[in-house]
PLY file of the C-alpha trace (Angstrom):
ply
format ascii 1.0
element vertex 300
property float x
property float y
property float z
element edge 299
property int vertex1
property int vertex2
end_header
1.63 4.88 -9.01
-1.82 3.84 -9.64
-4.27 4.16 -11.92
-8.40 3.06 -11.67
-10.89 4.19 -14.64
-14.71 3.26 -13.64
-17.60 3.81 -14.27
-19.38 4.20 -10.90
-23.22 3.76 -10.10
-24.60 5.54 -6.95
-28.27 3.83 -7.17
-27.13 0.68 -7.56
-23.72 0.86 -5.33
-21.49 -0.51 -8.39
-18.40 0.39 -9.47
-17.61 -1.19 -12.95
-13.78 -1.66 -13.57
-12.59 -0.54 -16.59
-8.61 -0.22 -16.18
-6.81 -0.37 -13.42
-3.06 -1.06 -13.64
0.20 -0.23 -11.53
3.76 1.06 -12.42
6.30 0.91 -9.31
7.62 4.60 -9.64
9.62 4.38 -5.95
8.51 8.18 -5.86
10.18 7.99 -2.32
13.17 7.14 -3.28
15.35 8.41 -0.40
12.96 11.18 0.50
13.81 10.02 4.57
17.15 10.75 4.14
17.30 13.65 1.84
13.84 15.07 2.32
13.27 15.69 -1.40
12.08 13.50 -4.16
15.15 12.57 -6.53
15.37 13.64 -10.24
15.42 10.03 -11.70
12.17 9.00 -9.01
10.04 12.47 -10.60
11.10 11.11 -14.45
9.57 7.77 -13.85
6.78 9.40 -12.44
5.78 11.46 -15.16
6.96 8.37 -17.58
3.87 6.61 -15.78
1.57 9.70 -16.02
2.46 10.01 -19.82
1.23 6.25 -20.40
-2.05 7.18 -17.85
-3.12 10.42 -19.70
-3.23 7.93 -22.78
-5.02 5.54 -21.28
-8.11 8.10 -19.52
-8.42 9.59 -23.11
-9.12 6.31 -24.98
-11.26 5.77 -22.56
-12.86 8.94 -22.65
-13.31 9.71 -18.31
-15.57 12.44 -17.52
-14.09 12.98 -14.13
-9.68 12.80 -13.23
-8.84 13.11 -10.16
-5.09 12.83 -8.61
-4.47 11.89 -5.50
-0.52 12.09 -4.01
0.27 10.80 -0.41
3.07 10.74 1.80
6.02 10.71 0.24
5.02 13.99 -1.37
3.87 15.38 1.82
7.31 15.17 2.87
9.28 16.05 -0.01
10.85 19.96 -0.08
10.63 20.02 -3.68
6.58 19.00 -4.18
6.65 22.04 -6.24
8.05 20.23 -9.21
6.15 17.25 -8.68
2.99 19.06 -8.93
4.23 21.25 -12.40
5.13 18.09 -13.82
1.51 16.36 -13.14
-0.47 19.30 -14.39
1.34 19.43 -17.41
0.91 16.47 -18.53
-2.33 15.44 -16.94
-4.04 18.65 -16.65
-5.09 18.23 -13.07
-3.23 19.11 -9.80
-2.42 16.25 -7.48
-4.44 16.75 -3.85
-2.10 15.97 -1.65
-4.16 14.54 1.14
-3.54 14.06 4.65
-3.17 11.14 6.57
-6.25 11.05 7.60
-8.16 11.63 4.56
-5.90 8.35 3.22
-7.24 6.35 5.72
-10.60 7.33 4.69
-10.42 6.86 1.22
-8.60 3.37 1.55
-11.41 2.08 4.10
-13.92 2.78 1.90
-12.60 1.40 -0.93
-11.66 -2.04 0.88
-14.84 -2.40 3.09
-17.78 -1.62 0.86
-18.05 -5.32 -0.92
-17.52 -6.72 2.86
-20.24 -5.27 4.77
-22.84 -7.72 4.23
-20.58 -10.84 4.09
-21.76 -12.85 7.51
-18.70 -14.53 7.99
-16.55 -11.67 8.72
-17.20 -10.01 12.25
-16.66 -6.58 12.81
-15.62 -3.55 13.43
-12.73 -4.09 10.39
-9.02 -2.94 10.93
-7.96 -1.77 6.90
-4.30 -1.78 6.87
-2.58 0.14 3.86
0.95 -0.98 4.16
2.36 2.03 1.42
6.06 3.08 0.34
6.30 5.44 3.04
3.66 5.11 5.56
0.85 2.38 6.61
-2.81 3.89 7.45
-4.64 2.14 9.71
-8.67 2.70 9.74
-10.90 0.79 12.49
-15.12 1.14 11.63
-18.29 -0.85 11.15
-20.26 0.92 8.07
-18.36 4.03 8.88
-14.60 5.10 9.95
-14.25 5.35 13.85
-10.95 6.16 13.75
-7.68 6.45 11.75
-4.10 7.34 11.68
-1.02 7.37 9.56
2.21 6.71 10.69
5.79 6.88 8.69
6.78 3.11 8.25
6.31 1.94 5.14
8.52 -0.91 3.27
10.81 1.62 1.33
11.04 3.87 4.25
11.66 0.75 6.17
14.27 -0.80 4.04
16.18 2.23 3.27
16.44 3.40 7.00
17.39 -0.06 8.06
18.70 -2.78 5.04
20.84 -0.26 3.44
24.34 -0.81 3.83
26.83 1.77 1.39
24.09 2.23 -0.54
22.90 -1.44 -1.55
20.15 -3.40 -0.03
22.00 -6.08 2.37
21.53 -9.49 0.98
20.13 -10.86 3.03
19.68 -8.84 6.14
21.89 -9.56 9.42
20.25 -10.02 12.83
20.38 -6.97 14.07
18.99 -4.97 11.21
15.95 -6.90 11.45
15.59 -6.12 15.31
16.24 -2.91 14.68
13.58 -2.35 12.11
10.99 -4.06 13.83
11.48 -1.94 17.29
11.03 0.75 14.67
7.62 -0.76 13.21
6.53 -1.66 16.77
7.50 2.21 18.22
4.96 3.16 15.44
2.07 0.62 16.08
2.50 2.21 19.49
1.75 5.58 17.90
-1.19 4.11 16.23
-2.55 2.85 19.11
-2.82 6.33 20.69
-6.16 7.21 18.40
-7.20 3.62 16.51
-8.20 0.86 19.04
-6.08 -1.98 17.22
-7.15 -4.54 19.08
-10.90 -3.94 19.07
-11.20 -4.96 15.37
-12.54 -8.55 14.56
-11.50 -8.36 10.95
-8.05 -7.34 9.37
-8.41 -6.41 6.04
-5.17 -6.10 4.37
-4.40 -3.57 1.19
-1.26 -2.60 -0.83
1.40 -4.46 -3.07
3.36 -6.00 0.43
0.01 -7.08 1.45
-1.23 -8.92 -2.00
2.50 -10.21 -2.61
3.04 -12.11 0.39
-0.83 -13.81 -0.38
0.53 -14.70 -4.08
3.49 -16.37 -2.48
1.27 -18.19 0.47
-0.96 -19.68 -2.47
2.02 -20.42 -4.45
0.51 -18.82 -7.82
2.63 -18.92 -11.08
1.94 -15.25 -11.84
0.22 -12.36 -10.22
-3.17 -13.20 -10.24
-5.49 -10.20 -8.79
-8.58 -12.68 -9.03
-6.68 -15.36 -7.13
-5.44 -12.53 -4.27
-8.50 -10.64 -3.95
-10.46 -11.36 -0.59
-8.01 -14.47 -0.07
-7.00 -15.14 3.58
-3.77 -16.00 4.90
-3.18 -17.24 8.60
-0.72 -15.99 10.92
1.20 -18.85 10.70
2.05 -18.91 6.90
2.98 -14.83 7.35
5.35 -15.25 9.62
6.93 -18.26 7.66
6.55 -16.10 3.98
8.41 -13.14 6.46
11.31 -14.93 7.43
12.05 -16.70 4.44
11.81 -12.80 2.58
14.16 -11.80 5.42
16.56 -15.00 4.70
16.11 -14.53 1.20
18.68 -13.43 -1.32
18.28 -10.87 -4.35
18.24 -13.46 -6.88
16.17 -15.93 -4.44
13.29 -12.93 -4.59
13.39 -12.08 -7.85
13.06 -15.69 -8.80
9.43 -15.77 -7.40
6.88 -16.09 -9.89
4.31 -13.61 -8.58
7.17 -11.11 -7.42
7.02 -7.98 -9.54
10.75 -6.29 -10.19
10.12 -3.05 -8.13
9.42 -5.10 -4.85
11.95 -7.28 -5.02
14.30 -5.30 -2.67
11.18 -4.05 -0.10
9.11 -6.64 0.14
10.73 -8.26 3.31
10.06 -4.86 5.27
6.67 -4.89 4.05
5.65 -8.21 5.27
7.48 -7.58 8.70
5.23 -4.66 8.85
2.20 -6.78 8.59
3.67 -9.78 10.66
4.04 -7.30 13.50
0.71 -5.60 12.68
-1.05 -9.21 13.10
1.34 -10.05 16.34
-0.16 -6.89 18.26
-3.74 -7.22 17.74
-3.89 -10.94 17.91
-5.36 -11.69 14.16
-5.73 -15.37 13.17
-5.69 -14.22 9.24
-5.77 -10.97 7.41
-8.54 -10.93 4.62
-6.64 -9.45 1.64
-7.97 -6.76 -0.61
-7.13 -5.28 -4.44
-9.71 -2.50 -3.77
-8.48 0.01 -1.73
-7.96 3.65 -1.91
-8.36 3.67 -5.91
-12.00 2.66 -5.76
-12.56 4.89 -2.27
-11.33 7.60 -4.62
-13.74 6.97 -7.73
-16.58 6.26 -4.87
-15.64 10.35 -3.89
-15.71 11.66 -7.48
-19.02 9.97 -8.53
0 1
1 2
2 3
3 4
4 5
5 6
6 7
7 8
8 9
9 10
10 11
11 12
12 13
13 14
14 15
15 16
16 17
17 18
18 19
19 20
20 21
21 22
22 23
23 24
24 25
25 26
26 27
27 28
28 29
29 30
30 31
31 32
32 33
33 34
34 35
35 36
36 37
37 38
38 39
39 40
40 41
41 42
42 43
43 44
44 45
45 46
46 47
47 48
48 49
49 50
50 51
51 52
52 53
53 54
54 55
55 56
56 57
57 58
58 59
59 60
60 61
61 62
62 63
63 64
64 65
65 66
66 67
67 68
68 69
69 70
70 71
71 72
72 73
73 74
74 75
75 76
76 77
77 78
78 79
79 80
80 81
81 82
82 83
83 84
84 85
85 86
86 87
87 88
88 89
89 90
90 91
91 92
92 93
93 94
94 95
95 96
96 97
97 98
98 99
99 100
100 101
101 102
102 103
103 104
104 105
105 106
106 107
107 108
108 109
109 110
110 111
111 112
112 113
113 114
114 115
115 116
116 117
117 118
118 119
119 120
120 121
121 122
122 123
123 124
124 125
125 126
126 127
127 128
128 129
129 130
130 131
131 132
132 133
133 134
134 135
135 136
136 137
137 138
138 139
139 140
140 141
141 142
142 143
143 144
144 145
145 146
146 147
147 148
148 149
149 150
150 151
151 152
152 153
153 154
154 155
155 156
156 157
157 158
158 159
159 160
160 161
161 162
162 163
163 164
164 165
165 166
166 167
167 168
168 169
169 170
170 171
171 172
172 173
173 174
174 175
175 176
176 177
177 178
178 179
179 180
180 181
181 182
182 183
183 184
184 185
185 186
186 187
187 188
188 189
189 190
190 191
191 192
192 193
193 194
194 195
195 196
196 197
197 198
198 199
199 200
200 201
201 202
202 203
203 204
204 205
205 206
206 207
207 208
208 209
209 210
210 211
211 212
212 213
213 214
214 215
215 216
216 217
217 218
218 219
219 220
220 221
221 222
222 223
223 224
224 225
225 226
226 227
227 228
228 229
229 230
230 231
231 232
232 233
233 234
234 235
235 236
236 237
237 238
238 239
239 240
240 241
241 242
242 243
243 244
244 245
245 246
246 247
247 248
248 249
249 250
250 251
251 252
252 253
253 254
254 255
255 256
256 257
257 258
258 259
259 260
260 261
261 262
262 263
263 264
264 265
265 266
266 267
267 268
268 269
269 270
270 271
271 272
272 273
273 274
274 275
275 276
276 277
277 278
278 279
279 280
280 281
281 282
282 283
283 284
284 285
285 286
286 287
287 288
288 289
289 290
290 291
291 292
292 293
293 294
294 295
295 296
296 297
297 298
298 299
């Protein structure tokens, strides 16, 4: 769970950053197998929109607005979710479609890379989430976009679970079977977005800016460091298999690992590994804006 505070400026096409911080909630938490969001996943959500609500008073925002994606599109029981939000942010979450994701997150990513010369377009944005991955192909404008249901907890609980823990490390044929899962859903994607047309990959989301911390070997998360860094093909595929080789501990140990992806961070970069395997990217051009600051561009 995210949160972004700005102050945005239309004329001028600046968004000033005034907070913006993340808490790992895991509101998906077994929502593919159960199809509702667990108690103990809804508590430390609303632990993280206690600490948010303080946060957008100090800071005094004229405008809130809550935005909840897929794993609460899926869950029976978004009822609760959305009491829980109103009461103690005094806004109701918009749970947004796919789509409308897609939209936001391609804004947000795109609009400080439309004048750089060095990247060719049309751009493929990527948002590699908990429970699905939107992908958004346009120039200035979206051309097209769809969501589809792999994400890298949906990913690792549906494939690296085994009685109940995370297998450490994965066997063979776990891996093969999650990736003919992630490539059965590119080929979904492919349906509507042209893939393969785009010149640029822009990649967003924790998976995405973890495995660029661990390609340039940083001590600690450094947004500043990961933000519009580029990895190649090559060093992706290397970060994924040693992820997928890895142990618990071995993960953890990672400087610029934060706790909460320590167990789904393999399945995230396999997602983008395949991602950059279909449409024949040399690099993907990583991004910390994303749908936060396509969000605050809508609200302004």
């Amino acid at each position: 769970m995210r949160l972004l505070v700005a102050d945005v400026d239309r004329a001028t096409g600046e968004l000033l950053e005034l907070d913006r911080r993340m808490t790992i909630v895991r509101l998906g938490q077994d929502v593919d197998r159960t199809g509702r969001l667990a108690p103990e996943a809804l508590e430390r959500t609303f632990a993280a929109c206690r600490e948010y609500a303080d946060v957008i008073r100090e800071l005094g925002a004229a405008k809130v607005r809550f935005v909840a994606t897929s794993a609460s599109r899926d869950a029976e029981n978004r009822d609760e979710f959305v009491r829980g939000v109103v009461d103690i942010l005094g806004v109701e979450p918009e749970v947004i479609s796919g789509d409308q994701e897609a939209e936001f997150s391609f804004t947000g990513a795109t609009k400080e890379l439309t004048g750089r010369a060095d990247l060719a377009r049309p751009f493929l944005v990527v948002d590699i989430g908990g429970g699905s991955t939107e992908f958004v192909v346009g120039d200035d404008h979206v051309r097209a976009a769809r969501s589809v249901d792999i994400g890298c907890v949906r990913m690792t609980e549906r494939h690296l679970l085994r009685d109940g823990k995370v297998s450490d490390p994965p066997g063979e044929e776990q891996i093969a079977a999650m990736r003919a899962d992630i490539e059965a859903a590119l080929d979904l994607a492919e349906e509507t977005v042209p893939l393969r047309e785009a010149r640029t990959l822009v990649g967003l989301a924790g998976s995405v800016t973890t495995v660029s911390a661990i390609a340039q070997d940083l001590p600690e998360y450094d947004s500043e460091a990961i933000h519009h860094s580029r990895v190649p093909l090559d060093r992706v595929r290397e970060i994924t298999s040693e992820l997928l080789r890895s142990t618990h501990a071995e993960r953890a140990a990672i400087p610029s690992m934060h706790p909460g992806r320590v167990d789904v961070i393999g399945a995230g970069a396999l997602i983008l590994l395949a991602i950059m395997e279909r449409i024949g990217a040399e690099e993907v051009v990583v991004s910390e804006h994303d749908i936060l600051d396509g969000i605050a561009w809508s609200v302004s």
